[in-house]
N, CA and C atoms as an extended XYZ file, in Angstrom:
360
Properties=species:S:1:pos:R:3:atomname:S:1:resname:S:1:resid:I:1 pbc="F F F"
N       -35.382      -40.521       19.227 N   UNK     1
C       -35.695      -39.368       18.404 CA  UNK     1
C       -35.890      -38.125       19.272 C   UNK     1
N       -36.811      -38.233       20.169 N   UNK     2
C       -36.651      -37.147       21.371 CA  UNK     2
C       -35.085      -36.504       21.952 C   UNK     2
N       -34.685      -37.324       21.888 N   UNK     3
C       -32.792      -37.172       22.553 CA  UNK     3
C       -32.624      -35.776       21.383 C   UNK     3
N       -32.453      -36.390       19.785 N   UNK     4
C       -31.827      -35.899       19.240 CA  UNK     4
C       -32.419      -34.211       19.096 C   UNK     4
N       -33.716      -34.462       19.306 N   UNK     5
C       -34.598      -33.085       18.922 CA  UNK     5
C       -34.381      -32.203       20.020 C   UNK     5
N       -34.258      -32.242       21.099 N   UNK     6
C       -33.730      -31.802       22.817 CA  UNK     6
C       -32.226      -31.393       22.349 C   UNK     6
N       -31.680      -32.294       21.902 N   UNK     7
C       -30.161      -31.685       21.465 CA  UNK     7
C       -29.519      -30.608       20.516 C   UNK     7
N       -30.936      -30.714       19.501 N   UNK     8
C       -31.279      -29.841       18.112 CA  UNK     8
C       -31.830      -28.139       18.394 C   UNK     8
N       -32.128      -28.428       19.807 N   UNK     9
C       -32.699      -26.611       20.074 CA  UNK     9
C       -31.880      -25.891       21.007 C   UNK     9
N       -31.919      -24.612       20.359 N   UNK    10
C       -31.137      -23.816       21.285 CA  UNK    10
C       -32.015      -22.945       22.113 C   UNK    10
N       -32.085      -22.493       23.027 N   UNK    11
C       -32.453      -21.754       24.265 CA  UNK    11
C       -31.972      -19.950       24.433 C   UNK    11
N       -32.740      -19.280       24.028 N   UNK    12
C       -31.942      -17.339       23.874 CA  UNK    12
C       -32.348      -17.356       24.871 C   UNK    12
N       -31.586      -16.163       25.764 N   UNK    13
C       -32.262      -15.302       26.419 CA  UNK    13
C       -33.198      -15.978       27.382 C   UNK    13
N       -33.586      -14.632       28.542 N   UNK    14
C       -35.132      -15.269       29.057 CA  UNK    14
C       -36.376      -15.743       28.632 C   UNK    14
N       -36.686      -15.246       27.817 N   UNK    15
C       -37.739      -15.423       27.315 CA  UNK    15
C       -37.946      -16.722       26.364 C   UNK    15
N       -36.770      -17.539       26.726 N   UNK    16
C       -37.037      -19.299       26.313 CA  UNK    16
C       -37.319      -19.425       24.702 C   UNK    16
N       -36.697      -18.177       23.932 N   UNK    17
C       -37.227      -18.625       22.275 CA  UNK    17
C       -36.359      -19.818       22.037 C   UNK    17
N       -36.951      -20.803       21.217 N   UNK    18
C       -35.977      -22.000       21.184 CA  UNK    18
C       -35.709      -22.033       19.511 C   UNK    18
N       -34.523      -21.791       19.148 N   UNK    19
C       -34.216      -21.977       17.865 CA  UNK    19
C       -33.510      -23.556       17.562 C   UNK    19
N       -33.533      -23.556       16.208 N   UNK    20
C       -32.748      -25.097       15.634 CA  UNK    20
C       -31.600      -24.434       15.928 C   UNK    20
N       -30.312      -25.411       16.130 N   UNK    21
C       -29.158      -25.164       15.960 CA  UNK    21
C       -28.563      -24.710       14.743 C   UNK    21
N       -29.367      -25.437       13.661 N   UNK    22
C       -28.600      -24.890       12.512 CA  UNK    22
C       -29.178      -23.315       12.162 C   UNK    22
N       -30.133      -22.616       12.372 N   UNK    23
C       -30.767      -21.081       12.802 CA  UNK    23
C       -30.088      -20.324       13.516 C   UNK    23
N       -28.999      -20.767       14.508 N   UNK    24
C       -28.355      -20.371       15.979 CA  UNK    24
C       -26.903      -20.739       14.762 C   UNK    24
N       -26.154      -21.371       14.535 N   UNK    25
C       -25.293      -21.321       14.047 CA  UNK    25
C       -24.990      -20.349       12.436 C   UNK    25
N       -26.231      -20.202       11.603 N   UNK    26
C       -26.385      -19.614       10.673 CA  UNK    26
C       -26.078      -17.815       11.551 C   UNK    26
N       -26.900      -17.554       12.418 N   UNK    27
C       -26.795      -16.302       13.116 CA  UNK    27
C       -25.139      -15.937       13.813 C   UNK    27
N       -24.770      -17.008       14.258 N   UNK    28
C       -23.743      -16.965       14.715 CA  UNK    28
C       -22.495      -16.134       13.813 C   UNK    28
N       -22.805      -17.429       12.816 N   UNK    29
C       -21.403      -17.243       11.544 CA  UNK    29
C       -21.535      -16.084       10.747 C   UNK    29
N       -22.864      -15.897       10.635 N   UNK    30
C       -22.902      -14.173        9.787 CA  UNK    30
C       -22.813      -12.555       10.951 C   UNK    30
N       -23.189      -13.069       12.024 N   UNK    31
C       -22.279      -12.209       13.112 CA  UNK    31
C       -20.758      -12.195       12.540 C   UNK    31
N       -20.092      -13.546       12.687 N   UNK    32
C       -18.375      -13.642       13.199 CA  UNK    32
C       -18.470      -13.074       11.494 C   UNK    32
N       -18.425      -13.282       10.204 N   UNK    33
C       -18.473      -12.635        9.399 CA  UNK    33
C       -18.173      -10.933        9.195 C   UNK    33
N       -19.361      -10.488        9.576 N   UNK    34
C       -19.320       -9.345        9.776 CA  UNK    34
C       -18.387       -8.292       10.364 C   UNK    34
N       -18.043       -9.111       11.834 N   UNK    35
C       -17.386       -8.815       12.326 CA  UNK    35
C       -15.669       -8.619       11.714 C   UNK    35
N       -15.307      -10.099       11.268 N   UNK    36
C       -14.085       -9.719       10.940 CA  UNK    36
C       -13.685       -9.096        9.552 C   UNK    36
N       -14.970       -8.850        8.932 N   UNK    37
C       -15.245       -7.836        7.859 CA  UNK    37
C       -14.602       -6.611        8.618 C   UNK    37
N       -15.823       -6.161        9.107 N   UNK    38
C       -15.364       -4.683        9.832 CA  UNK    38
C       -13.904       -4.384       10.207 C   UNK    38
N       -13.794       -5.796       10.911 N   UNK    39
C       -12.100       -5.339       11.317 CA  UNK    39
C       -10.904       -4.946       10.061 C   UNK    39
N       -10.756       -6.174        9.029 N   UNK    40
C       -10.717       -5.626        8.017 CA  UNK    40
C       -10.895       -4.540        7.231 C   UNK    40
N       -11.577       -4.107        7.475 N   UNK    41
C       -11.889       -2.564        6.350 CA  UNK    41
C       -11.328       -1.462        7.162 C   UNK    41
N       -11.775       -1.386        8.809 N   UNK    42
C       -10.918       -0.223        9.219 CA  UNK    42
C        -9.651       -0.495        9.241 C   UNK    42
N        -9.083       -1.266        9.671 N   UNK    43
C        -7.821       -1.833        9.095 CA  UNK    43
C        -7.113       -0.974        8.163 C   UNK    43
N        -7.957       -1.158        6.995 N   UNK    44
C        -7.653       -0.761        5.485 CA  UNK    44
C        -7.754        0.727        5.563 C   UNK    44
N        -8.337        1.630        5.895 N   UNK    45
C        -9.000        2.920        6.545 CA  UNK    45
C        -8.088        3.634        7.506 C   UNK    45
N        -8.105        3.086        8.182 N   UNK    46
C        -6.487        3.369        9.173 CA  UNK    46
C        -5.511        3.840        8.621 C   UNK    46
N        -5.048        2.547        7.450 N   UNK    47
C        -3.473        2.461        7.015 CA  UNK    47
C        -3.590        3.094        5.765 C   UNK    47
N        -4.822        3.407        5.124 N   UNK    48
C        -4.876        4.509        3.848 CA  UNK    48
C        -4.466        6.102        4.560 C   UNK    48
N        -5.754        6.257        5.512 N   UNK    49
C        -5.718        7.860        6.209 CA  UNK    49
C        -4.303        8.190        7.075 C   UNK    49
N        -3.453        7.293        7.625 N   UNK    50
C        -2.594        6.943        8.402 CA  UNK    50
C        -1.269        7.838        7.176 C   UNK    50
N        -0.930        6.961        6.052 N   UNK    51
C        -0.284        7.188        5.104 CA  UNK    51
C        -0.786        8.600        4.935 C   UNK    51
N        -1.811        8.999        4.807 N   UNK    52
C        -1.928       10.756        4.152 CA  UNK    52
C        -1.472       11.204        5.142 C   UNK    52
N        -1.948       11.086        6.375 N   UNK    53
C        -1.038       12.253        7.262 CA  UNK    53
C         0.059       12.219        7.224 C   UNK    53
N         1.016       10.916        7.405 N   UNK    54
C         2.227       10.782        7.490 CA  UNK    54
C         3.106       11.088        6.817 C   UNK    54
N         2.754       10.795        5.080 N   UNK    55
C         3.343       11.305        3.896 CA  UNK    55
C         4.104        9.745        3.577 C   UNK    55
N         3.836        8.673        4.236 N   UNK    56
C         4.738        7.955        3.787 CA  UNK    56
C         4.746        6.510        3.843 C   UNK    56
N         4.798        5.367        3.125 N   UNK    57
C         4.214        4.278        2.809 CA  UNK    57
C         4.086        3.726        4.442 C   UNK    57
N         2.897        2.750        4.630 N   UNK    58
C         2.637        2.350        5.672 CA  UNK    58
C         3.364        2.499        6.898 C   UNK    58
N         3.255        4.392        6.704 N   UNK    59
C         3.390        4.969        7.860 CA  UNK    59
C         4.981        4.727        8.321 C   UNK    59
N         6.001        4.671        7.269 N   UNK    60
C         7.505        3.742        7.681 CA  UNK    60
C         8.223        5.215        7.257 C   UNK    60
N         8.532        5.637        8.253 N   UNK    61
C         9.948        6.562        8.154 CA  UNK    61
C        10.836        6.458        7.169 C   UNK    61
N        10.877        5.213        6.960 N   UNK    62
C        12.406        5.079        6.793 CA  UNK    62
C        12.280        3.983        5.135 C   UNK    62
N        11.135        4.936        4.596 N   UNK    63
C        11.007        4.079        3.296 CA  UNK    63
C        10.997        6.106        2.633 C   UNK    63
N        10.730        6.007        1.249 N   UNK    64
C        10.650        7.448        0.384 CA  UNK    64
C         9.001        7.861        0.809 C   UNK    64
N         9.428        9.189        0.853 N   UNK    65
C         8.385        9.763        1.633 CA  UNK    65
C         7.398       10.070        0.117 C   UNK    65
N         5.907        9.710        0.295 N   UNK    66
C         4.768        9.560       -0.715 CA  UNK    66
C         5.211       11.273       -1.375 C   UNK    66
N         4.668       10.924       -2.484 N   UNK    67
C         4.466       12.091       -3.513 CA  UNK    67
C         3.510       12.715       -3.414 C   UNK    67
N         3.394       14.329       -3.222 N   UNK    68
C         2.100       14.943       -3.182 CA  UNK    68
C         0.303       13.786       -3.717 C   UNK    68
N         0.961       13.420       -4.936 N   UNK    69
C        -0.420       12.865       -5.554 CA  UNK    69
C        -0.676       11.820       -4.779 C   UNK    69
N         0.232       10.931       -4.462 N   UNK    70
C         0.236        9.751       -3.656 CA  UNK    70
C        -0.600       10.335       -2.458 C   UNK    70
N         0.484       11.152       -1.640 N   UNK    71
C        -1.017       11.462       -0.491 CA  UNK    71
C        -2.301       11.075       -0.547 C   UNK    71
N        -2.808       12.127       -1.726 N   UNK    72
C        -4.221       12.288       -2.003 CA  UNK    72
C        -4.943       10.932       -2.606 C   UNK    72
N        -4.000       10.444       -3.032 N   UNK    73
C        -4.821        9.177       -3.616 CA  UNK    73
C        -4.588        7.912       -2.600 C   UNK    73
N        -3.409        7.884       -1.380 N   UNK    74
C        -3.979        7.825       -0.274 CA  UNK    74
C        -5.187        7.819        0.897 C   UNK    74
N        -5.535        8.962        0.797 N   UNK    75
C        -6.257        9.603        1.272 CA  UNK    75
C        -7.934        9.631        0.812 C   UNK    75
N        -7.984        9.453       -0.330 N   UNK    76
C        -8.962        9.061       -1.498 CA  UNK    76
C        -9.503        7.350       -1.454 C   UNK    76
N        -8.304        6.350       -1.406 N   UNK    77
C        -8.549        5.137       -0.891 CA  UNK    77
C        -9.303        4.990        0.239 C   UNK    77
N        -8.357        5.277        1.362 N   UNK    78
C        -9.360        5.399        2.427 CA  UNK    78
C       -10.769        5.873        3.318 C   UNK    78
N       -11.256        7.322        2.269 N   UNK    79
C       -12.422        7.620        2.440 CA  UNK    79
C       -13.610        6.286        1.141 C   UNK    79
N       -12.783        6.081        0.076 N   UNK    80
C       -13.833        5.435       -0.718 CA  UNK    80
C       -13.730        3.714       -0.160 C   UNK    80
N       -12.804        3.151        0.651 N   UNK    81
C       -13.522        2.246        1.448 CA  UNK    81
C       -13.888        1.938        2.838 C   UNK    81
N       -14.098        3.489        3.243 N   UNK    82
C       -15.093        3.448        4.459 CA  UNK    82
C       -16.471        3.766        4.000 C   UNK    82
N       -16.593        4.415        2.450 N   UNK    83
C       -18.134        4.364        2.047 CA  UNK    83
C       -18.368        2.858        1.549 C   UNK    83
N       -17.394        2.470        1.043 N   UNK    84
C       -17.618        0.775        0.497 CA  UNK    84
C       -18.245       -0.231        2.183 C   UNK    84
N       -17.360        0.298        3.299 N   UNK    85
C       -18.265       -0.338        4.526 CA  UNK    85
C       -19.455       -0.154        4.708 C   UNK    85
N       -19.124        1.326        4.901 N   UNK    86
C       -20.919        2.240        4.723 CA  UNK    86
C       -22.244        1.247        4.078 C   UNK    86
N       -21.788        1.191        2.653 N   UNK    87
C       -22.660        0.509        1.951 CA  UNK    87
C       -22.715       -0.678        2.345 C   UNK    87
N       -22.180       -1.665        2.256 N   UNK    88
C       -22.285       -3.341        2.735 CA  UNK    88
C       -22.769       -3.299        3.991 C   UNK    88
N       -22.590       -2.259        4.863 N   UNK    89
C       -23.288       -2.434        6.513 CA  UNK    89
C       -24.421       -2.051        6.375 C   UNK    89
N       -25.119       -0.609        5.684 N   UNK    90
C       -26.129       -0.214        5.655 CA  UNK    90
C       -26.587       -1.600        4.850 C   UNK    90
N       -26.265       -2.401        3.699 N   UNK    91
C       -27.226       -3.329        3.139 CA  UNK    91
C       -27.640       -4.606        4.004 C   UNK    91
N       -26.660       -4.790        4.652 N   UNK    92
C       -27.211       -5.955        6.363 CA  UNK    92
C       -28.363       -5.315        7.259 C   UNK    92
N       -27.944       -3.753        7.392 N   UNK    93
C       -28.714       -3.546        8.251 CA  UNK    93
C       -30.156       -3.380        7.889 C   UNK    93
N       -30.624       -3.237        6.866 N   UNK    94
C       -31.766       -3.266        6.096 CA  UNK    94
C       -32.490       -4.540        6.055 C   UNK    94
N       -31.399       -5.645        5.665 N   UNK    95
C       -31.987       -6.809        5.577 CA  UNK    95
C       -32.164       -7.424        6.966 C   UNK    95
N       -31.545       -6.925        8.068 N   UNK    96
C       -31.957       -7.375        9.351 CA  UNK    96
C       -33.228       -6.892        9.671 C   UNK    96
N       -33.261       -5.473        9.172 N   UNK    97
C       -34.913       -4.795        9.665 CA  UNK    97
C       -35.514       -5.473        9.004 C   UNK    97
N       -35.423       -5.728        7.792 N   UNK    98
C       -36.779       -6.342        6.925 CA  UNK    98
C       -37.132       -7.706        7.478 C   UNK    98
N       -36.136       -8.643        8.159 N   UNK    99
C       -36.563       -9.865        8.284 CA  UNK    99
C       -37.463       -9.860        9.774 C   UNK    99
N       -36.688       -8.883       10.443 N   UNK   100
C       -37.366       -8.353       11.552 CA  UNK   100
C       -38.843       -8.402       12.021 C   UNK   100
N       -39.129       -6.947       10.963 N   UNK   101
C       -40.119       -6.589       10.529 CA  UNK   101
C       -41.308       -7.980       10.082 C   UNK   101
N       -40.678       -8.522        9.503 N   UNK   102
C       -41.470       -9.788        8.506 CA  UNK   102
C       -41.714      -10.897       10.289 C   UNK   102
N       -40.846      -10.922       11.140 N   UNK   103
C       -40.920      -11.715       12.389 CA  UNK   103
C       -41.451      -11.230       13.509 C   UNK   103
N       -42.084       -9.966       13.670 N   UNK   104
C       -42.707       -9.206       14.011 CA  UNK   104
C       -41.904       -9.100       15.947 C   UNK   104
N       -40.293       -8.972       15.248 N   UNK   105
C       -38.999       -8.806       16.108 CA  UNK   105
C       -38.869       -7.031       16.240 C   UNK   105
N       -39.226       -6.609       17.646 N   UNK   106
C       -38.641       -5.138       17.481 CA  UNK   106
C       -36.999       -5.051       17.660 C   UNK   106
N       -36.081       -4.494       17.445 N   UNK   107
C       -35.188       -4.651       17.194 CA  UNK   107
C       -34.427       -3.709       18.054 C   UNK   107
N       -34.132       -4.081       19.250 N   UNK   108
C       -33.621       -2.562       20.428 CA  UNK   108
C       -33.163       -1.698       19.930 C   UNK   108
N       -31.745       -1.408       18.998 N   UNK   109
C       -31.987       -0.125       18.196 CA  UNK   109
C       -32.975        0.511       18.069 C   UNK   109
N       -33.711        0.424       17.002 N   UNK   110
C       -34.535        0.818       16.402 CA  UNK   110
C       -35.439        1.016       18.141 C   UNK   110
N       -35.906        0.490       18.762 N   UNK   111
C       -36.640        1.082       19.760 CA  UNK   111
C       -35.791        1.801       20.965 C   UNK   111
N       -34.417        2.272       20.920 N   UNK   112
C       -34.039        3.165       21.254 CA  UNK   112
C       -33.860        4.533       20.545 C   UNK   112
N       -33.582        4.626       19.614 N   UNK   113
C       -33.742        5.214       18.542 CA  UNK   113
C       -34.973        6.280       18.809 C   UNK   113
N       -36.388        5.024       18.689 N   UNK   114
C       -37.766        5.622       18.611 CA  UNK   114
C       -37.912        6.756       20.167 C   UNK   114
N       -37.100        6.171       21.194 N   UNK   115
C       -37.479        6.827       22.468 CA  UNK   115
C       -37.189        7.817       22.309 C   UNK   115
N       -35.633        8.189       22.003 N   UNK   116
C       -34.633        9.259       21.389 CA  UNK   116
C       -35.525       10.489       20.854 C   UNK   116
N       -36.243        9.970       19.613 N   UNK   117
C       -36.991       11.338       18.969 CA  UNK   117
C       -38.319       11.117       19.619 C   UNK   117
N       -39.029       10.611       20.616 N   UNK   118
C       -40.165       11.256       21.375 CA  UNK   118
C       -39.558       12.156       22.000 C   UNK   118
N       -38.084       12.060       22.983 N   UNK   119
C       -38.215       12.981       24.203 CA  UNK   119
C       -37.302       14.170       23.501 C   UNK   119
N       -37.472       14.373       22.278 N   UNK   120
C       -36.837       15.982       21.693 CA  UNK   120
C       -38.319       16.989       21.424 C   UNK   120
């Protein structure tokens, strides 16, 4: 039983916090989540704003060049899902402070941040 419980914790950092694996893997996967969220959406953000400048479907020369309205609604896509990131990131990042907060975890942001507006 010892074996398995030694095998069951994970080890952060210096400071030796020892989490369960399944705590360390839960953290993990909503990282890689996130992540290939993000990639995704600018992605999407890119190839919306990309098209308005260009005038023309995913940015292809050699297809019919977008219609005035098209532009804009182009252009319209891509600002309304970089606020759609906006929102889903700002709602993680909240729930990271709050759990934080509740774990009495300062959170380096946030205490760089704090240094930031002392030395103004």
């Amino acid at each position: 039983m010892q074996h398995k419980k030694k095998n069951n914790v994970v080890g952060i950092g210096h400071n030796s916090n020892n989490y369960s694996h399944e705590q360390y893997a839960k953290v993990v996967n909503s990282l890689h989540r996130m992540l290939k969220y993000s990639q995704q959406e600018l992605n999407r953000v890119e190839r919306f704003l990309d098209q308005a400048f260009t005038k023309y479907p995913f940015s292809n020369p050699n297809q019919t060049k977008l219609k005035e309205f098209e532009v804009h609604e182009s252009r319209a896509d891509g600002m309304r899902t970089a606020r759609k990131y906006r929102k889903t990131t700002n709602e993680h990042i909240e729930e990271i402070e709050a759990r934080a907060k509740a774990e009495g975890i300062e959170l380096d942001y946030a205490k760089e941040s704090k240094d930031n507006s002392d030395e103004s």
